[in-house]
PASEBA-1860 file (N, C-alpha, C; in nm, 3 decimals):
! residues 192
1> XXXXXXXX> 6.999/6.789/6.935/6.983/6.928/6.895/7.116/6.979/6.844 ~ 7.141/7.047/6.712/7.212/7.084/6.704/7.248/7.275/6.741 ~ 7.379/7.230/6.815/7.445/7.357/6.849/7.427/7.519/6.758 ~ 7.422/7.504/6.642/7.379/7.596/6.572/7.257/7.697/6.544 ~ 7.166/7.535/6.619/6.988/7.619/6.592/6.984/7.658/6.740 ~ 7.103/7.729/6.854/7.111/7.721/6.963/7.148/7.890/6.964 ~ 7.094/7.938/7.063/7.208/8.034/7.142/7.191/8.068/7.265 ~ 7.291/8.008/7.362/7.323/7.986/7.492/7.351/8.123/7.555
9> XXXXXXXX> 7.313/8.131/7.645/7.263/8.278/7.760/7.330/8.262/7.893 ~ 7.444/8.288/7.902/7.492/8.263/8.023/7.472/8.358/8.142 ~ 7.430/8.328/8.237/7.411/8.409/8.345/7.545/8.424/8.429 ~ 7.580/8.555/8.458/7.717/8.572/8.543/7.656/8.629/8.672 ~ 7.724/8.616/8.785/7.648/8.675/8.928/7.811/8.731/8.944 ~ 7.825/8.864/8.997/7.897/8.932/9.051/7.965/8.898/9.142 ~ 8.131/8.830/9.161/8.174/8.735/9.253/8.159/8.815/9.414 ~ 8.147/8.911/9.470/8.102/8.993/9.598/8.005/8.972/9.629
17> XXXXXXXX> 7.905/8.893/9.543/7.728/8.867/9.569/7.779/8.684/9.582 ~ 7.803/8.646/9.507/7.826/8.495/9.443/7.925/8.406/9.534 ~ 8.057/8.487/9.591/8.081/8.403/9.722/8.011/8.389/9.795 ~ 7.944/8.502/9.889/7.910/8.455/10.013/7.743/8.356/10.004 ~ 7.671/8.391/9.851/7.590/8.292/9.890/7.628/8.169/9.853 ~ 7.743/8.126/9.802/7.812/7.991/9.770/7.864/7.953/9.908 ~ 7.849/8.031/9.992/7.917/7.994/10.183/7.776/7.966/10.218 ~ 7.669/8.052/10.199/7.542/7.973/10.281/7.472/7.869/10.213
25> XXXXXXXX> 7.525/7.862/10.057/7.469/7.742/9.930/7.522/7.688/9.853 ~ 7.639/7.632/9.933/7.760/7.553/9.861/7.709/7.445/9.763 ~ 7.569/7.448/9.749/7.557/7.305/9.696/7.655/7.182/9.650 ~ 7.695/7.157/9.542/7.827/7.015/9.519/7.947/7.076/9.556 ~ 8.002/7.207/9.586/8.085/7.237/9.613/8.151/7.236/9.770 ~ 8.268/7.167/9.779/8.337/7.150/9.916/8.472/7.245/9.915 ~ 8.500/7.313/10.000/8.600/7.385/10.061/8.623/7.375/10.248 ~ 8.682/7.386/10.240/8.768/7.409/10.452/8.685/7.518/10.451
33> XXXXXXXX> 8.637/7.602/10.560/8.552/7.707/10.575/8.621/7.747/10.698 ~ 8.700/7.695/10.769/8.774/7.699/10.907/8.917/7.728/10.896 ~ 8.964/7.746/11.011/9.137/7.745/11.046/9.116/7.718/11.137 ~ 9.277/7.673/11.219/9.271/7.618/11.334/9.335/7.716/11.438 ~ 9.235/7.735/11.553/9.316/7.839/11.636/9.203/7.961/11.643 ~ 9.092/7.962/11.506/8.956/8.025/11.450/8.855/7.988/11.488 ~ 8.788/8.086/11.530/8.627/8.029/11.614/8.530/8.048/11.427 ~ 8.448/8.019/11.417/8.383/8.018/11.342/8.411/7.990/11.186
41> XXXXXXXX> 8.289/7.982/11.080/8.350/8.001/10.954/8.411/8.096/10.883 ~ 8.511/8.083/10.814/8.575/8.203/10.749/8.509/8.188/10.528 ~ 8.468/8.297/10.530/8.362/8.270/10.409/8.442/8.411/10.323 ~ 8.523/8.452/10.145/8.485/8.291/10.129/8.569/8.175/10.136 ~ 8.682/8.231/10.195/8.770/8.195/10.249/8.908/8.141/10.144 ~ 8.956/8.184/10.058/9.022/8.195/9.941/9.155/8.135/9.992 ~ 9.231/8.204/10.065/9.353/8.164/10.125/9.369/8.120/10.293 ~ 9.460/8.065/10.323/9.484/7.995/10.482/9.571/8.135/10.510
49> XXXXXXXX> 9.537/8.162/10.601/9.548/8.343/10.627/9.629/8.305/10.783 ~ 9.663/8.164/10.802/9.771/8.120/10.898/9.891/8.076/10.866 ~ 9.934/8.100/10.754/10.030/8.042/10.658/10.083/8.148/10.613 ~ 10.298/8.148/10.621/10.287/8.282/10.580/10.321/8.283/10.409 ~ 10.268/8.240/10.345/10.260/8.266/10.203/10.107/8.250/10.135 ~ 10.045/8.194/10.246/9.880/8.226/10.216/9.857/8.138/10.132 ~ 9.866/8.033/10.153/9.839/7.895/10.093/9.691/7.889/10.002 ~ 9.622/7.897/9.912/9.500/7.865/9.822/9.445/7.801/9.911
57> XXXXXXXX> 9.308/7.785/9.939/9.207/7.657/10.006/9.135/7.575/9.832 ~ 9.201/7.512/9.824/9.122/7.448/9.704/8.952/7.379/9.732 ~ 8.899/7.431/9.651/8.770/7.348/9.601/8.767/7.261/9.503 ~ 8.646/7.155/9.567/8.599/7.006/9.527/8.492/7.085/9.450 ~ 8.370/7.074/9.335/8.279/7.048/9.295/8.220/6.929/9.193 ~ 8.104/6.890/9.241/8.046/6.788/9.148/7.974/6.841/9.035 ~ 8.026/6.797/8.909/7.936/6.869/8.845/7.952/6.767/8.714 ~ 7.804/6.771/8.656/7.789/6.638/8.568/7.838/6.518/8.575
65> XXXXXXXX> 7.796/6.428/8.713/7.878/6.369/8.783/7.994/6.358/8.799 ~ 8.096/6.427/8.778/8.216/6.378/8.792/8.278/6.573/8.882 ~ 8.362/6.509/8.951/8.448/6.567/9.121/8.525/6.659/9.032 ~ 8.542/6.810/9.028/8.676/6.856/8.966/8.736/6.957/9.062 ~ 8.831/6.990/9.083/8.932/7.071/9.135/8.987/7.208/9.082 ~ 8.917/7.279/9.156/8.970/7.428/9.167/9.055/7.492/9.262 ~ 9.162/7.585/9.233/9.241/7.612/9.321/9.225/7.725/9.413 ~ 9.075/7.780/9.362/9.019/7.831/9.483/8.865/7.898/9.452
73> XXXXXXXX> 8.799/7.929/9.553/8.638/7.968/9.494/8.707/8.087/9.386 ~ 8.731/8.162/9.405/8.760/8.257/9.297/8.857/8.209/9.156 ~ 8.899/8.111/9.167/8.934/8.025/9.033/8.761/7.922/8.962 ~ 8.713/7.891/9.064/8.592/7.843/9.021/8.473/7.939/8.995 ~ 8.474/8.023/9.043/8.410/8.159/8.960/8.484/8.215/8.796 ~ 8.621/8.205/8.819/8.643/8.244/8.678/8.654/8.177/8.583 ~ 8.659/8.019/8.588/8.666/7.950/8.529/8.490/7.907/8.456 ~ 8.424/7.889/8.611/8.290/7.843/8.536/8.218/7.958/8.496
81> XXXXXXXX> 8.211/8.068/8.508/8.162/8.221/8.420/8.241/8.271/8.354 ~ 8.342/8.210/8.309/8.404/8.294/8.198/8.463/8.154/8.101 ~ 8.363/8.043/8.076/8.436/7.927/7.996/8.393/7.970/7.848 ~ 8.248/8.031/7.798/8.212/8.075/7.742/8.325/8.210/7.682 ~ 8.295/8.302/7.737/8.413/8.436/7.704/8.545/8.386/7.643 ~ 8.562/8.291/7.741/8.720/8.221/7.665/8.746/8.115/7.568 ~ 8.640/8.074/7.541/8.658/7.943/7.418/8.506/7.856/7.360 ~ 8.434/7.988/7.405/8.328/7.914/7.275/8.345/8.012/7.098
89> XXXXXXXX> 8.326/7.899/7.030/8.337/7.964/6.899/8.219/7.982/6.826 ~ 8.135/7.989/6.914/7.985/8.011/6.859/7.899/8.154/6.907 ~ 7.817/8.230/6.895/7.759/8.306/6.938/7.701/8.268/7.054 ~ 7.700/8.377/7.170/7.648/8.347/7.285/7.621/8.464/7.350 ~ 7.549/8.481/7.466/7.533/8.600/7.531/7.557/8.600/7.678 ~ 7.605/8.684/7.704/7.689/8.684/7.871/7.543/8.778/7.964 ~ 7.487/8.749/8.016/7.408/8.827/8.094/7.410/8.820/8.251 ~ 7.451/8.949/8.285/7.477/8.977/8.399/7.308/8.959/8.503
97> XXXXXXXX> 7.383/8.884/8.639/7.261/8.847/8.722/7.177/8.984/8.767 ~ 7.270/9.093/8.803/7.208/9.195/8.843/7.103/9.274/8.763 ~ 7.144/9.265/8.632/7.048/9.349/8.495/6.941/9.248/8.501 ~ 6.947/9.094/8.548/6.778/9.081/8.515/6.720/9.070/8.701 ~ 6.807/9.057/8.754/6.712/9.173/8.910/6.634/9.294/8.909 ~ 6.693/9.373/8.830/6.668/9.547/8.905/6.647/9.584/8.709 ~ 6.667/9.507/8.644/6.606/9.601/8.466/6.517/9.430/8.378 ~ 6.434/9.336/8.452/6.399/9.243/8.457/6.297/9.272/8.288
105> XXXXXXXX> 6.236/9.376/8.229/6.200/9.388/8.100/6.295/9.413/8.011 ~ 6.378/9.523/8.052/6.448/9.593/7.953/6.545/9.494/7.885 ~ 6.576/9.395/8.011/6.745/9.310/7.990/6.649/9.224/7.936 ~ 6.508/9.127/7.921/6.457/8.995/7.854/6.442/9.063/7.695 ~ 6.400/9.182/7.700/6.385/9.228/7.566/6.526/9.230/7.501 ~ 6.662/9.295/7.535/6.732/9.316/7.483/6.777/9.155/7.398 ~ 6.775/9.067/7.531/6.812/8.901/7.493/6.695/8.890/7.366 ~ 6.588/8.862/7.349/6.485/8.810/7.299/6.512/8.905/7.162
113> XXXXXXXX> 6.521/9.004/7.122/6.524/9.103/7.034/6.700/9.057/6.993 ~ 6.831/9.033/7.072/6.931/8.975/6.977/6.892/8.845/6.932 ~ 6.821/8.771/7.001/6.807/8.632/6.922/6.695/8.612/6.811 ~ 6.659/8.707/6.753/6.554/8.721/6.671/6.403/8.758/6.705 ~ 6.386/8.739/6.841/6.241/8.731/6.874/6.181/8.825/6.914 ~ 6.048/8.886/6.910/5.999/8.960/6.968/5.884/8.997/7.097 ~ 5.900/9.092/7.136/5.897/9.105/7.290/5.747/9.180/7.330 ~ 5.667/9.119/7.393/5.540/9.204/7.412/5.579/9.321/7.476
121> XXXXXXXX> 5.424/9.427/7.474/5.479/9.544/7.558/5.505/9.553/7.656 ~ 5.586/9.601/7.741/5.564/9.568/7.906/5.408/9.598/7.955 ~ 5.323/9.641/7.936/5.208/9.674/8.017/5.207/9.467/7.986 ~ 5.237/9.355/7.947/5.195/9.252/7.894/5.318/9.165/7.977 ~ 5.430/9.261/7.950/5.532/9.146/8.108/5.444/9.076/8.245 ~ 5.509/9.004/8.201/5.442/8.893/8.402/5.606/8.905/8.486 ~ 5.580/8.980/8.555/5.767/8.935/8.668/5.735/8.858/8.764 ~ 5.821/8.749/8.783/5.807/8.666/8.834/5.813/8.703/8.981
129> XXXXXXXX> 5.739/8.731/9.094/5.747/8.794/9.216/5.804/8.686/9.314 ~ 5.735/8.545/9.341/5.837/8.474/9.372/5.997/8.401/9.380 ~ 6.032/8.335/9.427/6.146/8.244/9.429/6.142/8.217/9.232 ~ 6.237/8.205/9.177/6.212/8.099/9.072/6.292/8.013/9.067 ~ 6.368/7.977/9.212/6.444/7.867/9.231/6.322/7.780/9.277 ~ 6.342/7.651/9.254/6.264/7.512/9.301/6.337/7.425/9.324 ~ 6.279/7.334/9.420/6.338/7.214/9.448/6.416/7.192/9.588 ~ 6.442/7.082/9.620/6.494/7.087/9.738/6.687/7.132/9.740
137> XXXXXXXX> 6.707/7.119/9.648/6.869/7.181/9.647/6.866/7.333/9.670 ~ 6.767/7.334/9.670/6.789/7.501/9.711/6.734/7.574/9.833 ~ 6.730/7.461/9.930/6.764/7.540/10.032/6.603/7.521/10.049 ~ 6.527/7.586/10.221/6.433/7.622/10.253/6.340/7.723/10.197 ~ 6.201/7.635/10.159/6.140/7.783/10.055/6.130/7.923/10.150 ~ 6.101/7.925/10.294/6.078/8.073/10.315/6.210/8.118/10.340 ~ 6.375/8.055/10.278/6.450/8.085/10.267/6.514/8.182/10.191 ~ 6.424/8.156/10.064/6.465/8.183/9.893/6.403/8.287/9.861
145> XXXXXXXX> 6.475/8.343/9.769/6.422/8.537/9.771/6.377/8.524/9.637 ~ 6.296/8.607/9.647/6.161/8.672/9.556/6.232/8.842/9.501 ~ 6.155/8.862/9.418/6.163/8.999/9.347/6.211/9.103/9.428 ~ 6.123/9.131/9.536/6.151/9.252/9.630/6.241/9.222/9.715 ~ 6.252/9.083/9.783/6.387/9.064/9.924/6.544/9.104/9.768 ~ 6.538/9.081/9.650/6.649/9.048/9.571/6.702/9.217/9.573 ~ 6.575/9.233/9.509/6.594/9.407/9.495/6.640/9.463/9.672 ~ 6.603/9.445/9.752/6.677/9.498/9.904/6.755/9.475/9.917
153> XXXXXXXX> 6.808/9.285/9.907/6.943/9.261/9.935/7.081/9.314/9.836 ~ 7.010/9.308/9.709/7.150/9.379/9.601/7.116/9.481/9.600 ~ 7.070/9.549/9.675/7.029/9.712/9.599/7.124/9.781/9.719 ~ 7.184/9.758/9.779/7.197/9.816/9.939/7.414/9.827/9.843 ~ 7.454/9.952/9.941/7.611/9.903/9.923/7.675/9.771/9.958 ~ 7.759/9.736/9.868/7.891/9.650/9.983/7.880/9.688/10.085 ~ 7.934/9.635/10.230/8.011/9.622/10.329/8.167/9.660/10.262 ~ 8.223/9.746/10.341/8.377/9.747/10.306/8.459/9.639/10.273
161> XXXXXXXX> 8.564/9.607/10.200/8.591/9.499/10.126/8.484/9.391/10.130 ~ 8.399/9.399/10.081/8.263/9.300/10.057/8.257/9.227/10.205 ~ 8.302/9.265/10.308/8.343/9.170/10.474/8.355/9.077/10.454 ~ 8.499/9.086/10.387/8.594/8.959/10.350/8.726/8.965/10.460 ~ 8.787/8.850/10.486/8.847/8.915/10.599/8.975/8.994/10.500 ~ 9.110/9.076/10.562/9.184/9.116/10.500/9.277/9.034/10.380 ~ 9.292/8.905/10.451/9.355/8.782/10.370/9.307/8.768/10.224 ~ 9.165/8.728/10.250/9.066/8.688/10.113/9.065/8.907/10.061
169> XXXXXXXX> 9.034/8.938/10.095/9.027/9.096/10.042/9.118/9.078/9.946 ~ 9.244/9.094/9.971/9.393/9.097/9.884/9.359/8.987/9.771 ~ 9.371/8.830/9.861/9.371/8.754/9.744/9.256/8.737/9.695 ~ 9.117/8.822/9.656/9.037/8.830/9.577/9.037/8.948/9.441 ~ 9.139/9.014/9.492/9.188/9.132/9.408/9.304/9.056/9.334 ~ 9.383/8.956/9.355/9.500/8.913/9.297/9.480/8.757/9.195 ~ 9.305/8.706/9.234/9.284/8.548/9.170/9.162/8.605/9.051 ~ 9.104/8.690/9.113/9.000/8.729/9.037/9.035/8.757/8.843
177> XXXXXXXX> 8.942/8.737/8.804/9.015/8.766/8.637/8.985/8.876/8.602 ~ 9.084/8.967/8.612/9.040/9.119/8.585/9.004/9.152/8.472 ~ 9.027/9.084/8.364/8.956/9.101/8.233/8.827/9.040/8.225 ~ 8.763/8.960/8.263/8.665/8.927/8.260/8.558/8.963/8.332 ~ 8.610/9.016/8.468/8.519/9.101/8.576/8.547/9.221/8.531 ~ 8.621/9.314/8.477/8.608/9.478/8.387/8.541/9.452/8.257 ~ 8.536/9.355/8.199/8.460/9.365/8.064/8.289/9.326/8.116 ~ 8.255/9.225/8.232/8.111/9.249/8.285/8.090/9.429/8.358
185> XXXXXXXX> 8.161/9.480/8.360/8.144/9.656/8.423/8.167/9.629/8.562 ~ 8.196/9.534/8.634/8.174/9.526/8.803/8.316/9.608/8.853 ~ 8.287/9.651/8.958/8.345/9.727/9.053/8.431/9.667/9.181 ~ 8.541/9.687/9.218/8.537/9.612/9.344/8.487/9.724/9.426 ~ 8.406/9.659/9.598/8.393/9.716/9.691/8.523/9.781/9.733 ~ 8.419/9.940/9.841/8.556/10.046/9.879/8.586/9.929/9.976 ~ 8.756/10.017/9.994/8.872/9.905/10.072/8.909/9.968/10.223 ~ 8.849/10.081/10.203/8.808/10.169/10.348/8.856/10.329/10.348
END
């Protein structure tokens, strides 16, 4: 297929939504989730918050078979949602995860209507009410959220700094790509 008779639709998820379910759905991705001296997991755990210069926790992911190295979940968020923004030379469209949650006609029309095509009326939309994740990589089906659990769970505020601990708070404000998370419109959570 050639690239030209193409135009690629990238989906971005809001890194305050997108860590913590990368802590309960790490799929190929490996990180430390611990410290030592720490009862439980620390999610999403960005820096060693026992170290006094706050050492990066680097991430492993597999992806198209081959192992690559990020210097931290929030470098692998900006890197793999913003590879497009930064160096494709082709037309493409950035679409935010939340606009097809909670505006699921308005945002397929807008896509379908830039790429030439046209869009039945909504009385003629089907929304998909289930999961439209499949398969076993994704976790337990009465796990996986449907239309309405999506709309409850993103529809609700942050938690104060997204209940990151103070460590990751800071260094998610300092790794994050502020041009690329202000040009999607996202917000950080209040800091208290």
């Amino acid at each position: 297929m050639n690239k030209d008779d193409c135009l690629p639709i990238v989906t971005v998820r809001n890194p305050f939504d997108w860590m913590p379910s990368m802590c309960r759905h790490p799929y190929t991705a490996r990180w430390a989730r611990r410290e030592s001296g720490k009862s439980g997991e620390l999610c999403p755990h960005l820096v060693q918050s026992d170290t006094p210069k706050k050492a990066l926790v680097g991430v492993e992911v597999k992806l198209a078979e081959k192992w690559l190295h990020y210097d931290s979940l929030a470098h692998l968020w900006n890197e793999w949602y913003a590879k497009y923004y930064k160096e494709a030379t082709f037309p493409f469209l950035i679409v935010r995860f939340e606009d097809l949650t909670f505006r699921q006609f308005e945002t397929t029309k807008i896509i379908c209507e830039c790429a030439g095509g046209y869009v039945k009326p909504l009385s003629s939309f089907k929304y998909i009410i289930n999961s439209a994740k499949q398969g076993p990589g994704h976790g337990k089906e009465e796990d996986r959220t449907g239309m309405v659990k999506a709309w409850i769970k993103y529809g609700k505020p942050y938690d104060m700094k997204a209940g990151f601990s103070e460590a990751d708070w800071k260094a998610s404000k300092e790794l994050l790509s502020k041009d690329f998370f202000d040009k999607l419109g996202y917000r950080y959570p209040q800091s208290g």
